[in-house]
C-alpha positions as CSV (number, residue, x, y, z in Angstrom):
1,X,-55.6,-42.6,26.2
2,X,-58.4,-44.2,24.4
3,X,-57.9,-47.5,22.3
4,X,-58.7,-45.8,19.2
5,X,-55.9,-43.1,20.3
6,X,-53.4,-46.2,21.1
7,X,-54.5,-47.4,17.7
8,X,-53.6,-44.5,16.2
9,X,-50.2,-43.8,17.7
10,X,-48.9,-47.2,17.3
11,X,-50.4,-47.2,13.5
12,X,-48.5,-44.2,12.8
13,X,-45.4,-45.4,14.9
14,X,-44.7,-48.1,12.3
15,X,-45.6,-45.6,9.3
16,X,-48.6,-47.4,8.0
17,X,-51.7,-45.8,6.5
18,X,-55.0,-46.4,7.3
19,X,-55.4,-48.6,4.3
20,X,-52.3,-50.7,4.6
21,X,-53.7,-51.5,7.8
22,X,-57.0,-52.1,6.5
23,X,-55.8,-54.4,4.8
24,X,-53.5,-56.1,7.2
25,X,-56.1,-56.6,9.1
26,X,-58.6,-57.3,6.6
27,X,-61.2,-54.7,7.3
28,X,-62.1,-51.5,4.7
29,X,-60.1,-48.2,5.6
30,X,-63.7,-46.5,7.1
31,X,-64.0,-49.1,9.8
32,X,-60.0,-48.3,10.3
33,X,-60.6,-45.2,10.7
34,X,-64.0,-45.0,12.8
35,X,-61.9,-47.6,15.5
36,X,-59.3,-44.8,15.6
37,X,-62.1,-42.1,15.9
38,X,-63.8,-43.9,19.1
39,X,-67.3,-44.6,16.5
40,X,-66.2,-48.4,16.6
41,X,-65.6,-50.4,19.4
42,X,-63.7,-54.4,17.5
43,X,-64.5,-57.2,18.0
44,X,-62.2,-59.5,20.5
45,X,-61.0,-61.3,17.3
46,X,-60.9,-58.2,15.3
47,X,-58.3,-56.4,18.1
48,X,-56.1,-59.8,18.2
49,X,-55.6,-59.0,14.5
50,X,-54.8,-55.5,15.2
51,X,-52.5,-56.3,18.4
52,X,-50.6,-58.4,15.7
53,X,-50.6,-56.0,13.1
54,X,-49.2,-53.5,15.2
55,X,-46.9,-56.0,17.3
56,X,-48.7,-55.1,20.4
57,X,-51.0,-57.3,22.4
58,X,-54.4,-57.1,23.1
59,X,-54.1,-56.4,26.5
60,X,-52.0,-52.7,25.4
61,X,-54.3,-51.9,22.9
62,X,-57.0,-51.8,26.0
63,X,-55.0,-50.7,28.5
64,X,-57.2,-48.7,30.7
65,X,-55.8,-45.5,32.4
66,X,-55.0,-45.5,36.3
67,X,-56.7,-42.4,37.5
68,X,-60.1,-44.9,38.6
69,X,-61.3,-44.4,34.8
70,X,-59.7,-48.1,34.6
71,X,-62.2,-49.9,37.1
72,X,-65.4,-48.2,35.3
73,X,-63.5,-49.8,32.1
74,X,-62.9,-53.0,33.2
75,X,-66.5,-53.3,34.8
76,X,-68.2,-52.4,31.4
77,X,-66.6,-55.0,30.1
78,X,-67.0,-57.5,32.1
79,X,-70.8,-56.6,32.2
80,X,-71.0,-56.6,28.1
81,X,-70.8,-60.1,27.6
82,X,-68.0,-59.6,25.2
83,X,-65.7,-61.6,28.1
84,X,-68.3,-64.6,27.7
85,X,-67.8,-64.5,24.0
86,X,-63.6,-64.4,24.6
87,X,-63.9,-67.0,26.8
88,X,-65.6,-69.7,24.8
89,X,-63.6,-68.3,21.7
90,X,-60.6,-70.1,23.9
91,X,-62.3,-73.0,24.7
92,X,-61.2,-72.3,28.7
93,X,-62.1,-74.8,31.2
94,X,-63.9,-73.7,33.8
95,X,-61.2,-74.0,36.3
96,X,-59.6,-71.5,34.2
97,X,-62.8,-69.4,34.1
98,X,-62.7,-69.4,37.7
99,X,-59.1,-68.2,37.7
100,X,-59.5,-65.6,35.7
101,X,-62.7,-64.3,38.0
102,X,-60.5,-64.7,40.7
103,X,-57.9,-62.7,39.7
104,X,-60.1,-59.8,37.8
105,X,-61.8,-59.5,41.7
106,X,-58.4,-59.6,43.2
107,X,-57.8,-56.7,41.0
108,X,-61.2,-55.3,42.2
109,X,-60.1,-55.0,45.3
110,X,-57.1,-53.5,45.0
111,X,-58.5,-50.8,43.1
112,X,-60.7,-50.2,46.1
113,X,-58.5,-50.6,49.0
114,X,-56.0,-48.1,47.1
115,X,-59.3,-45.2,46.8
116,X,-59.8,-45.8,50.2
117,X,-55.9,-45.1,51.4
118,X,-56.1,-41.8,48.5
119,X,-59.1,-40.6,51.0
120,X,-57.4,-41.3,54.2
């Protein structure tokens, strides 16, 4: 399911409109709606305020699918620079930095040890 979809669902899930989350969220109704629609990718600060708005986390709202679609996902984004951005918007140390590198490879690697015993 695509974030826009998981936007969607969970939007209509807690019966608001388009425009009362608009405005929850502090964005015009269009920008709502092309999110939902795939046109719009948020910003990271933009989904916080729609993880909250839909008492959801950021992390569900871009929850990648598990049929391999997941590692493409997660590899786009780490090559965006958008992580960069997220990480300085958290003022991380760089021990943290390496932490979280450390654990997104870890992931990696499972990912790829788990297409090669699908193979076998």
């Amino acid at each position: 399911m695509s974030l826009g979809m998981r936007v969607k669902t969970l939007r209509l899930a807690k019966g608001l409109t388009q425009q009362k989350l608009a405005d929850m969220i502090n964005v015009s109704r269009i920008y709502v709606q092309a999110i939902e629609s795939n046109r719009r990718k948020p910003s990271m600060d933009l989904l916080e305020r729609l993880a909250e708005a839909l008492d959801a986390t950021p992390a569900d709202l871009m929850r990648a699918p598990c049929d391999g679609g997941g590692r493409m996902q997660l590899e786009e984004v780490l090559s965006s620079g958008e992580v960069e951005v997220w990480y300085r918007s958290r003022k991380l140390s760089p021990k943290d930095m390496k932490r979280i590198h450390r654990l997104v490879e870890t992931v990696l690697e499972e990912w790829d040890e788990e297409e090669e015993g699908d193979r076998a």
